[in-house]
Structure formats: C-alpha cells, structure tokens
C-alpha positions as CSV (number, residue, x, y, z in Angstrom):
1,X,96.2,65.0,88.2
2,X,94.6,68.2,89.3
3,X,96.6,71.2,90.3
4,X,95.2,74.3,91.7
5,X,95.1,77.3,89.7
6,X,97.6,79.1,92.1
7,X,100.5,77.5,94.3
8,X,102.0,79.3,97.0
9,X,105.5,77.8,98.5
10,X,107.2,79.1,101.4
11,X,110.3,78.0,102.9
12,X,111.9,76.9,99.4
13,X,115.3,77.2,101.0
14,X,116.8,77.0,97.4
15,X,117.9,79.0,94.5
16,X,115.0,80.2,91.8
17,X,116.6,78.0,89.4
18,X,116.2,74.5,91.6
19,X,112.8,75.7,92.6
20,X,111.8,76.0,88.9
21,X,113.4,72.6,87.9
22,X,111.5,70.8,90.6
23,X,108.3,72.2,89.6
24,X,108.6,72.4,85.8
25,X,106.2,69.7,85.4
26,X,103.4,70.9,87.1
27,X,102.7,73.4,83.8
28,X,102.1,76.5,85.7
29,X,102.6,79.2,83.1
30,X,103.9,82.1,85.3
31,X,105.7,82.5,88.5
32,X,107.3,85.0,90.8
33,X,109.8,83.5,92.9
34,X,112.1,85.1,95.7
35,X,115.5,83.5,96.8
36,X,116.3,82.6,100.2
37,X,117.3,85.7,102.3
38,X,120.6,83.1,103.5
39,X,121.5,79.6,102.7
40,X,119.4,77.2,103.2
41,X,116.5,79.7,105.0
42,X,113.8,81.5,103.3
43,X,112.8,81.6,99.7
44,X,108.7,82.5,98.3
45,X,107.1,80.5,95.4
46,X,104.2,82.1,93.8
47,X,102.7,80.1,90.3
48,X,99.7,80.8,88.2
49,X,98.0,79.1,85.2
50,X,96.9,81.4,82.5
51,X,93.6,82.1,82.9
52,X,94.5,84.1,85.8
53,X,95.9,87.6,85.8
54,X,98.1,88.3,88.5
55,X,99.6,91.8,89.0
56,X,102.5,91.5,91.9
57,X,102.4,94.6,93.5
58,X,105.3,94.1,95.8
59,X,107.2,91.6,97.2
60,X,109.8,90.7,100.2
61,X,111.5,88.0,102.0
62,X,108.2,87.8,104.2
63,X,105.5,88.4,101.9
64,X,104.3,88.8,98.2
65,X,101.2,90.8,97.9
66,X,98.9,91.0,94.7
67,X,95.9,92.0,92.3
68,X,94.3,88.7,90.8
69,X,91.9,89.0,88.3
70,X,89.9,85.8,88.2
71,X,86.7,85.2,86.7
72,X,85.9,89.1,85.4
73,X,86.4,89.6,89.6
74,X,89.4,91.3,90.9
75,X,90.6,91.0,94.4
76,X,93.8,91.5,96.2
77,X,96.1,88.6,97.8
78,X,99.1,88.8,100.0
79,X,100.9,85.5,100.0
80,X,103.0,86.1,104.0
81,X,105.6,83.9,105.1
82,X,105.9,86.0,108.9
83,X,108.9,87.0,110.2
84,X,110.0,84.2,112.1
85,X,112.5,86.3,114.5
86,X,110.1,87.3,117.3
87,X,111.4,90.9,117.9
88,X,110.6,91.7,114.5
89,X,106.7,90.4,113.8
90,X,105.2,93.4,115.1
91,X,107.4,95.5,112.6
92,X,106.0,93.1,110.0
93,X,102.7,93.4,111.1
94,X,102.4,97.3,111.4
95,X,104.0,97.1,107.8
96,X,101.5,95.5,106.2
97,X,98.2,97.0,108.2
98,X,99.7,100.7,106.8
99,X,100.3,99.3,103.4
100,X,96.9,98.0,102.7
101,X,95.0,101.1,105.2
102,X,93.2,102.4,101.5
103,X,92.5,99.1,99.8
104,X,88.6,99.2,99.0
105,X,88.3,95.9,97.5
106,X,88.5,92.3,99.2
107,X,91.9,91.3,100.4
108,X,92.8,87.8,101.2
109,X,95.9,87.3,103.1
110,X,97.7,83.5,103.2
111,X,100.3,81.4,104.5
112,X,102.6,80.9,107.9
113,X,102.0,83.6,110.2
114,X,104.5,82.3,112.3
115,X,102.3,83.9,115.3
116,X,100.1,81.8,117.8
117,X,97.1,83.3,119.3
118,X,96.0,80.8,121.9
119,X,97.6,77.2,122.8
C-alpha cells in the first residue's frame, strides 16, 4: 500500500482518541488533531511521516496552518475546513488574508472551502 506523505481529514466528527485508533495503522509518525467544536460536527486531522518537518503555526476549528520543510524546501500550508455557517465565511476569510499579508515564501492552502464561485 502507498500512503501519502501527509493526510489531511476534515469533518472527523469524533474524539482525538477514536480518530487515532482508526488510523494507527497507517504508520504516520506525527499528527495534530483538533476535536469537534460539538458532537458529532467538526474535528481537523493533520498526519506526517518523518521525513517531513512540520511546524504548526496555529490552528482552529476551521483551519490548521503550517511551515513544512520537505526536501531542503520550506513552504507554508494552511490545511481550511471553511466555516460552514454562511454569515461567518467572510469573517474567516478576512482572517486568514491579514494573517498571511507578510508571508514571502509559497503558501499552499487546502481543503473544503465550503464557498461556491459559479454553478
């Protein structure tokens, strides 16, 4: 089997402690996991193998942003699970376009945006 070298879950919808029993197999050597927000709703994965090196910079109910260092390259990743309650995805969205204003290097940004642009 072949398993990437990061895995990003969103919508876990269970405690850390499931989550990491499920996926225990897989190998992954680190994580960063962050419960769901209510029962049932929410809930961020992040796993990494160990050739990676992944500094998590912050992290949320909606988002967990990152520096990876992969291959003598660093870069920096913000894993987004957006907000699905409509009157708040501009909030989000002004959130994170302040917080990463001064970044110089690339920035990769993944996940459910939970925002349609055109039907």
């Amino acid at each position: 089997m072949i398993f990437p070298d990061l895995l990003f879950l969103m919508e876990t919808m269970n405690p850390s402690e499931v989550v990491l029993q499920k996926l225990n197999w897989m190998g992954y050597t680190s994580h960063l996991l962050v419960p769901p927000h209510s029962p049932g709703s929410g809930g961020l994965a992040l796993f990494w193998k160990a050739h990676l090196v992944v500094e998590v910079i912050s992290s949320c109910k909606n988002f967990i942003d990152t520096k990876i260092i992969a291959k003598g390259r660093s870069f920096f990743s913000t894993f987004l699970y957006g907000e699905p309650d409509h009157q708040k995805r501009l909030e989000l969205w002004n959130h994170l376009k302040n917080y990463v204003n001064d970044r110089e290097e690339p920035w990769l940004i993944s996940g459910d945006f939970n925002e349609i642009i055109n039907n």
